[in-house]
C-alpha positions in Angstrom: 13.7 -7.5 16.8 15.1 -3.6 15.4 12.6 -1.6 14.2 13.4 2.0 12.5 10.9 5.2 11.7 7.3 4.0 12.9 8.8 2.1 15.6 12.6 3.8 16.3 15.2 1.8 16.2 19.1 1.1 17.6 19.9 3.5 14.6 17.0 5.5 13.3 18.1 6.6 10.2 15.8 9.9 8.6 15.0 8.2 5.2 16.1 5.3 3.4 18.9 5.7 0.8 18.6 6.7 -2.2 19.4 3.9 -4.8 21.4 4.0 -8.3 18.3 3.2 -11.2 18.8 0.3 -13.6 18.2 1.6 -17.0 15.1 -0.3 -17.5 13.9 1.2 -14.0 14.4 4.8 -14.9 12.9 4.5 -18.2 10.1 2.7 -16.5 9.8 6.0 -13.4 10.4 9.0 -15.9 8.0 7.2 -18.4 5.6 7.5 -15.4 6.7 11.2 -14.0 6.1 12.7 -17.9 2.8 10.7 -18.1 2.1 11.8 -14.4 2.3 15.8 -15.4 0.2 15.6 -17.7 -2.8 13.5 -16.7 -5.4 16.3 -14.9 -5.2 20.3 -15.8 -6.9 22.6 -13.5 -10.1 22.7 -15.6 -10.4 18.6 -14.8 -10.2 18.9 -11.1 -12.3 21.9 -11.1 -14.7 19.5 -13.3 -14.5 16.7 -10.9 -15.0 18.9 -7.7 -17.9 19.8 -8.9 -19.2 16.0 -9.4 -17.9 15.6 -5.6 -20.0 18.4 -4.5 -23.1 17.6 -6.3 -22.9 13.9 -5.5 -22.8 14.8 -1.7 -25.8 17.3 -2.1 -27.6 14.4 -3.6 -26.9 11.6 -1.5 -29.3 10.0 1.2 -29.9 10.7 4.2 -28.4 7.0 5.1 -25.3 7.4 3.0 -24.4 10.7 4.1 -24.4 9.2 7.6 -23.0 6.6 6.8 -19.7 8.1 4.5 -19.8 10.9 7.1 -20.2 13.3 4.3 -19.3 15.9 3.8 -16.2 15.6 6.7 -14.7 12.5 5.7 -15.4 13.0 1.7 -12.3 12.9 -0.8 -11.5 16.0 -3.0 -10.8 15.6 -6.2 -7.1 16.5 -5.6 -7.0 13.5 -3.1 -9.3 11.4 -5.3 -6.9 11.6 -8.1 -3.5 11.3 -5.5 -4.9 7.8 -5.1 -5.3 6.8 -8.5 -1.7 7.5 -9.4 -1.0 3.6 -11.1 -3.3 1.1 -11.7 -6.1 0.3 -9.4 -8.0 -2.7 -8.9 -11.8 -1.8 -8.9 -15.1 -4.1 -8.4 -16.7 -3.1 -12.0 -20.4 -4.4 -12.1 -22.1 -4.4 -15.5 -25.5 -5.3 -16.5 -26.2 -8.5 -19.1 -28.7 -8.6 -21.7 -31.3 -9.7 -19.1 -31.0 -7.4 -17.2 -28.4 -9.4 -14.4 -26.0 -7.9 -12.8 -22.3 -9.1 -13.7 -19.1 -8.5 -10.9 -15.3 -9.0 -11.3 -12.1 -7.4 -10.3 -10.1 -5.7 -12.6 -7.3 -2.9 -13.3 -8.4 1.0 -13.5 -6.9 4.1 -14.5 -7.2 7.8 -13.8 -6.7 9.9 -16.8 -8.2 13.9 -16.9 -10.4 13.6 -14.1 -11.9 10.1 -15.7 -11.6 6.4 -15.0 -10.8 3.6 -17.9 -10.7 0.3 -17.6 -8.9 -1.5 -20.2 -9.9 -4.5 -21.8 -10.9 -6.1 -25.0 -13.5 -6.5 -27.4 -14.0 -9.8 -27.1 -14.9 -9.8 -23.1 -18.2 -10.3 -21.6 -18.0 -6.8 -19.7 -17.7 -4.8 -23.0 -20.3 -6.9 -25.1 -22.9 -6.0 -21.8 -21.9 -2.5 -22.1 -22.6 -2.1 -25.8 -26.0 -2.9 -25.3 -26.8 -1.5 -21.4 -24.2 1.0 -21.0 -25.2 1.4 -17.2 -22.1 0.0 -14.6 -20.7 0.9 -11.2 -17.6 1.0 -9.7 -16.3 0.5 -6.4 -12.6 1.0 -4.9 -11.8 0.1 -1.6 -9.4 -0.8 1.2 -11.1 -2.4 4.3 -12.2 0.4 6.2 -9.9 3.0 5.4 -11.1 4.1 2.1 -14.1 3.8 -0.2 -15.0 5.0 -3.4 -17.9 4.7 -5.3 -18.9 5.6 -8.8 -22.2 5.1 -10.8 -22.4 6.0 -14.5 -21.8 5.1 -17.8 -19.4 3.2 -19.6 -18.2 4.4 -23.3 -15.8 2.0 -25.4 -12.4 3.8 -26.8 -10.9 1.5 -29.4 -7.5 2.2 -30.9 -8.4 4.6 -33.3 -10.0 6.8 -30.4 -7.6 10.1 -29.7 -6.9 9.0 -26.3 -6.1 5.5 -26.7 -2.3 5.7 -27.1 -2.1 7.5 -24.1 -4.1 4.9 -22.4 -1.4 2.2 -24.0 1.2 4.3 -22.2 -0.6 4.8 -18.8 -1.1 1.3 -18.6 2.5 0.4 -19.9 4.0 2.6 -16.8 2.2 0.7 -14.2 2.7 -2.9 -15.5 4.8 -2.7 -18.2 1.8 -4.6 -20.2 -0.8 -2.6 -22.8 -4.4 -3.6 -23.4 -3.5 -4.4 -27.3 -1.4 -7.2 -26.3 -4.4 -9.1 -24.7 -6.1 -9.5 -28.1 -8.3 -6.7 -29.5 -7.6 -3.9 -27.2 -10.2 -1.2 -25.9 -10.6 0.8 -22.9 -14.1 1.5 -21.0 -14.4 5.0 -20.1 -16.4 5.4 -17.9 -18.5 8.6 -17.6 -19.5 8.9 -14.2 -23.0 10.9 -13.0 -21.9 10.2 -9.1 -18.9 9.7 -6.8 -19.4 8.8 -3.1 -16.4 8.5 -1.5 -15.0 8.0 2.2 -11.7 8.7 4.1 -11.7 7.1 7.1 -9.0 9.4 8.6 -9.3 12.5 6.7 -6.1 14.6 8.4 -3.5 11.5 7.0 -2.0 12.3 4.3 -3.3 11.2 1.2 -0.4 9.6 -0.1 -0.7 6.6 2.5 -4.0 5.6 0.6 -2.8 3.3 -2.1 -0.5 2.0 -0.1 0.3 -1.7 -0.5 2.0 -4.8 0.4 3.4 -7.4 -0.8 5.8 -10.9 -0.1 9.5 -10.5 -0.9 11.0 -11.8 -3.8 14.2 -12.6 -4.7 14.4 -9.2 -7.2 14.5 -7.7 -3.9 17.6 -8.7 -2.3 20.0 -6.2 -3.0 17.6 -3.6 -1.8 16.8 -5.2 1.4 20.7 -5.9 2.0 21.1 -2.3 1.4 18.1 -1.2 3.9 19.7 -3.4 6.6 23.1 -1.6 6.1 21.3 1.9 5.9 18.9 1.4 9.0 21.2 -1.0 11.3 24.9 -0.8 10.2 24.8 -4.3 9.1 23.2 -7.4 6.7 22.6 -9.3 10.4 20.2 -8.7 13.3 21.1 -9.9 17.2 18.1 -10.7 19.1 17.4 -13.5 22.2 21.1 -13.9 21.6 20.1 -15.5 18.2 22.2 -14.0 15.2 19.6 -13.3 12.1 20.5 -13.1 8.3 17.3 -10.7 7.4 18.1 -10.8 4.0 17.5 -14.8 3.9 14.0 -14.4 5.9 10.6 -14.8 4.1 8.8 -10.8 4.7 6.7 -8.4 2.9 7.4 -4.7 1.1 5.4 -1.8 1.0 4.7 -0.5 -1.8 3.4 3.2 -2.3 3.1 5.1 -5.8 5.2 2.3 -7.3 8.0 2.5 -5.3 9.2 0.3 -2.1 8.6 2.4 1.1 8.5 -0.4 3.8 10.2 -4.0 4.9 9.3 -6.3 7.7 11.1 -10.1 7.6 9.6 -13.0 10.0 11.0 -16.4 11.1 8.8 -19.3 11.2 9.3 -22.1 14.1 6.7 -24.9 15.6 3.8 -22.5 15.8 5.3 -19.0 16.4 6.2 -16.2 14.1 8.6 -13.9 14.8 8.8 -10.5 13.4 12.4 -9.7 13.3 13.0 -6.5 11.5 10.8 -3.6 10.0 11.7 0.0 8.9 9.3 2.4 7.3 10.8 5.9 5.3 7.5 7.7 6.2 6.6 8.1 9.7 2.6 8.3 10.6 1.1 7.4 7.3 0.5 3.5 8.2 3.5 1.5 6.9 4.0 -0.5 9.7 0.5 -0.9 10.3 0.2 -1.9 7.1 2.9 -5.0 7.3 2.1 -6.0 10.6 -1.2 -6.9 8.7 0.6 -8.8 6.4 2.8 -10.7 8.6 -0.4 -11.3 11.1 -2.2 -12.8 7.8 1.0 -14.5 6.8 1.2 -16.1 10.4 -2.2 -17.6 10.5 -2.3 -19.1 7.3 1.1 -21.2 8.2 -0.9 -22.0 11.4 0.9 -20.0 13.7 -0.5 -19.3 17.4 1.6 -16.9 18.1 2.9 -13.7 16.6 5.6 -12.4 19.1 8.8 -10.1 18.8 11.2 -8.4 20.8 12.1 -4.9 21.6 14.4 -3.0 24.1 14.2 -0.9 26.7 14.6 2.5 25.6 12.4 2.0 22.8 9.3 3.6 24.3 7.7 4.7 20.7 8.3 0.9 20.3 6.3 -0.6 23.6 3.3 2.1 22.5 3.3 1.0 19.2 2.8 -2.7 19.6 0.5 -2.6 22.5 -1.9 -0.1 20.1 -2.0 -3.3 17.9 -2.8 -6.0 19.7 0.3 -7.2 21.2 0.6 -7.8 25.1 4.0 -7.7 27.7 5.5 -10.7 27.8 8.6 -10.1 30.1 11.9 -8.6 30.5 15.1 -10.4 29.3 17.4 -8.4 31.4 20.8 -7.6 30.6 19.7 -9.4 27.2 21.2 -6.4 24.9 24.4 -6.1 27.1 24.9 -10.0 25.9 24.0 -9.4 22.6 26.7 -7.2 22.4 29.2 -9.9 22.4 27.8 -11.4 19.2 27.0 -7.5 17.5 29.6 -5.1 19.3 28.2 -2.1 16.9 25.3 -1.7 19.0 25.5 1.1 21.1 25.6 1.8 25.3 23.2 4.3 24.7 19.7 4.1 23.6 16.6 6.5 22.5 16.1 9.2 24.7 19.5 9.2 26.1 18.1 5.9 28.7 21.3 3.1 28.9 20.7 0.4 26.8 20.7 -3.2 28.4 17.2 -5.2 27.9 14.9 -6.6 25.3 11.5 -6.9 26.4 9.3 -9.3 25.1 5.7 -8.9 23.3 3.1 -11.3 21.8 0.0 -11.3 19.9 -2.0 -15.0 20.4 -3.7 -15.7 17.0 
């Protein structure tokens, strides 16, 4: 397996290249960097903080243990760093009869304030218009939480705001709320936010970070991150020649754009991971599609997630290990064979240490 950033690789390139934008694509990211600059002003996330702060004071004794407020609380500068596109949030309502009501659905972040948008006609905004009490909840396994209780206001199109809504929706999915049926956004006006950062020092960019299975839209661009991180479209390992552009794999996805790629091969009962490379170092992209891949894996009824490495690649060996995986054993002159079938790769490893074996590792599922 080659690796590149989180785990170094052969050739550990500092960034991924910077690809030419199809038209539709750069309309698409400078539609979202206008809408982008002009979403909070300092007034809003002076507004926020102060719902932050006085949502900590008056939290429980239990949830303030339990968040590990105030230490591992969001500001509102982070808050709104990780509500950059859409979001998927838990939105609870409250029907006539007073029962609660729970579904996923999109959410955006406009001047310090979430909307969700919907339509008329739905269940969620008839229950509003009669009990106008919801909560919110956005989360990502342990890592992050954010909770919101409040009220929930209906903008229809002839609202102010509502075009702008259109557009912030338009930027993330290229889809508005008005092409659904009767369009209208639920802002909701929130009288607390809890919220909890599992590792407050990590930048908050890695937050809404996410993954997703390669499609075939994403070819060229994973032909060119092959070329950029390892000099070529194929990948040598157990003396097995790899065509990673042909593999099934995932992307990581952060603030729209892709950040991350891992491809596997499937056989009998075993996965192999045989490529990933991350542009950001230390803000959980490879943590992230080893996830993926470890979900992927055990859903095709895999036993056995297992890749390989090579010597000098001691970032590599501390890496895996941290994760779950276990020594397997040492292919020895391995890499001085695999030369024969990929002469690019190099005598001379990370750290200056001769390159000559692949080493093994496994994770039983």
């Amino acid at each position: 397996m080659s690796v590149s950033q989180e785990e170094p690789s052969w050739r550990p390139p500092a960034t991924l290249p910077s690809f030419p934008r199809n038209p539709e694509a750069a309309a698409h990211l400078d539609l979202c960097h206008i809408l982008e600059g002009m979403r909070e002003t300092q007034e809003d996330i002076e507004r926020l903080q102060g719902l932050l702060d006085s949502s900590i004071e008056r939290a429980g004794a239990f949830l303030r243990r339990s968040f590990q407020m105030p230490e591992h609380s969001l500001t509102a500068q982070q808050l709104i760093d990780c509500w950059l596109d859409v979001q998927t949030v838990a939105l609870a309502t409250v029907t006539t009869r007073g029962e609660p009501r729970i579904a996923p659905i999109g959410s955006l972040l406009y001047r310090g304030d979430i909307y969700i948008p919907t339509v008329a006609t739905a269940a969620r905004t008839r229950h509003v218009m009669k009990r106008p009490a919801v909560s919110l909840t956005l989360f990502r396994e342990n890592e992050l939480a954010i909770i919101v209780h409040g009220y929930a206001a209906i903008i229809s199109p002839d609202h102010a705001d509502f075009e702008t809504l259109e557009n912030l929706l338009y930027a993330s999915t290229h889809i508005k709320a008005g092409e659904w049926g009767e369009g209208v956004y639920l802002h909701i006006q929130a009288e607390a936010i809890y919220t909890y950062n599992r590792h407050p020092h990590r930048p908050i960019e890695s937050l809404p970070m996410q993954s997703r299975p390669l499609t075939t839209e994403d070819s060229e661009w994973v032909r060119q991150v092959l070329i950029e991180h390892w000099g070529d479209t194929i990948v040598v390992a157990h003396g097995k020649v790899y065509h990673p552009q042909t593999l099934p794999g995932f992307v990581a996805i952060l603030k729209g754009n892709r950040v991350g790629l891992l491809t596997y091969s499937l056989e009998d009962e075993n996965c192999e991971i045989v490529t990933i490379a991350s542009t950001k170092p230390g803000i959980g992209i490879g943590t992230l599609l080893i996830k993926a891949v470890t979900q992927a894996a055990r859903e095709a009824g895999c036993k056995r997630l297992w890749l390989i490495t090579t010597n000098d690649n001691l970032h590599a060996l501390h890496f895996y290990q941290k994760r779950g995986f276990m020594l397997v054993t040492v292919h020895r002159n391995a890499v001085d064979a695999a030369r024969q079938l990929k002469p690019r790769i190099p005598l001379i490893g990370n750290d200056q240490i001769p390159l000559h074996d692949e080493i093994e590792l496994e994770m039983m599922l």
